[in-house]
C-alpha positions as CSV (number, residue, x, y, z in Angstrom):
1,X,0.0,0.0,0.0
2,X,2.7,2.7,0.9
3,X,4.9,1.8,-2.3
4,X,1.8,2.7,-4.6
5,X,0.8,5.8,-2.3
6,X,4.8,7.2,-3.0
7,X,4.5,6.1,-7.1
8,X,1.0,7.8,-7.1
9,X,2.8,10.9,-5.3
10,X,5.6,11.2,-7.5
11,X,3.3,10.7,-10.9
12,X,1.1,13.8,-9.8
13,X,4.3,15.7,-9.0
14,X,5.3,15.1,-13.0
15,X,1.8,16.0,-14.1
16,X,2.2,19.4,-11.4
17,X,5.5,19.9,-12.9
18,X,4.5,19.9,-16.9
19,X,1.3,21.7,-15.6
20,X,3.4,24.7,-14.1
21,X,5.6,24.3,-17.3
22,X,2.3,24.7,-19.5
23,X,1.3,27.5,-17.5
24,X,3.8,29.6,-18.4
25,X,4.4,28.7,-22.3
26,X,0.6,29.4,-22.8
27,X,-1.4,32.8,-22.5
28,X,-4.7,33.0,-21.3
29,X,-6.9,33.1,-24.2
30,X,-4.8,29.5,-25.5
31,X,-5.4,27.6,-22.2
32,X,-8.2,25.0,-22.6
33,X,-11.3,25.6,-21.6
34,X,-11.9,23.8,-18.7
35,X,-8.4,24.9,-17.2
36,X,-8.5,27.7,-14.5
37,X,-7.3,30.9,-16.0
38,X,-8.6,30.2,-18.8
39,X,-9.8,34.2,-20.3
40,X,-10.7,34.4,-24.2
41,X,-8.8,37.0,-26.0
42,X,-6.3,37.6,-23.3
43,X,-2.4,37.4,-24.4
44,X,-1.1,37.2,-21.1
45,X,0.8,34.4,-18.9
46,X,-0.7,32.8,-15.6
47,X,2.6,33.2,-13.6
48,X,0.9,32.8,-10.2
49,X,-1.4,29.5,-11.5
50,X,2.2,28.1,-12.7
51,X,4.0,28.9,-9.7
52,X,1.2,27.5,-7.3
53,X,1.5,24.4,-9.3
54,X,5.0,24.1,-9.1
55,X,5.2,24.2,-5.5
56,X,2.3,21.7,-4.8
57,X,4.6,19.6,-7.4
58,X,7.6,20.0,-5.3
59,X,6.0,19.1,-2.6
60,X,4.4,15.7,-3.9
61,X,8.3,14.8,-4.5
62,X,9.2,16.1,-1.1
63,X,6.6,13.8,0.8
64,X,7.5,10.8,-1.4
65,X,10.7,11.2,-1.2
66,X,10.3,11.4,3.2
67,X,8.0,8.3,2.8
68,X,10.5,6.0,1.3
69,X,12.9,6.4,3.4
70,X,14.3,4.1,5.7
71,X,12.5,3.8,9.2
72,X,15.1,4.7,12.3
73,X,16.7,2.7,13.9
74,X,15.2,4.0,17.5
75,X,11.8,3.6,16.6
């Protein structure tokens, strides 16, 4: 059960990652329409969106990264 909790975690941090990565190579008015963000006819880039996804992203890796780690010796 924990070894396909960590894969799941490090899969949605990829999809985060290319998300954040999308974000910023795509205005507004070119973003899907079901995206958030998503504004017809704008030309600008979601910066915060991107960076919000990023993060959670980062953080995925982070917590699989903890969760396969080796239990102490102590406890």
């Amino acid at each position: 059960m924990k070894k396909s909790i960590i894969t799941i975690s490090v899969l949605a941090g990829i999809a985060l990652v290319a998300l954040a990565v999308f974000y910023w190579m795509t205005p507004a008015g070119n973003l899907p329409h079901l995206m958030p963000g998503f504004e017809s006819g704008v030309t600008k880039v979601h910066f915060k969106h991107g960076l919000a996804s990023l993060l959670l992203g980062l953080a995925l890796f982070a917590y699989a990264w903890f969760a396969s780690g080796s239990k102490s010796a102590n406890g």
